[in-house]
N, C-alpha and C positions, 0 to 999 in steps of 0.2 A: 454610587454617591456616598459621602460620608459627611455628616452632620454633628455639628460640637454642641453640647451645652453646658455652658460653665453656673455655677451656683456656690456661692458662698455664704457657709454656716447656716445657713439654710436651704439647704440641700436632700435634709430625711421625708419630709413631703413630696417632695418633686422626684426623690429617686423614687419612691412606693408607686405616685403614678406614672414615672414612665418606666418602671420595670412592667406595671400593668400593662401599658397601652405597646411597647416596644418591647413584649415580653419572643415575640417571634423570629426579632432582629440578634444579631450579636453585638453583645455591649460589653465596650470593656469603660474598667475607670481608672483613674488615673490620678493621685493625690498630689499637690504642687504646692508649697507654702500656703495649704492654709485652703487651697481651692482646688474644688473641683470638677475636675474634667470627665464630662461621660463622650463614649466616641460610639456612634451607632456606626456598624459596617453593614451597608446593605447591599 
């Protein structure tokens, strides 16, 4: 399964806890005007 979460500009919180909690998973990110994309591969 693969799971998006998008965030914008406020994203440095939300990356810290889920680099915490999905620190197991492979994360990649992904920069797009402005937003972004985290892509968990599980």
């Amino acid at each position: 399964m693969t799971r998006m979460v998008c965030d914008i500009k406020r994203d440095i919180i939300h990356l810290a806890c889920t680099n915490i909690i999905c620190i197991s998973k492979s994360i990649h990110k992904v920069t797009i005007n402005g937003m972004i994309f985290i892509y968990f591969l599980e």
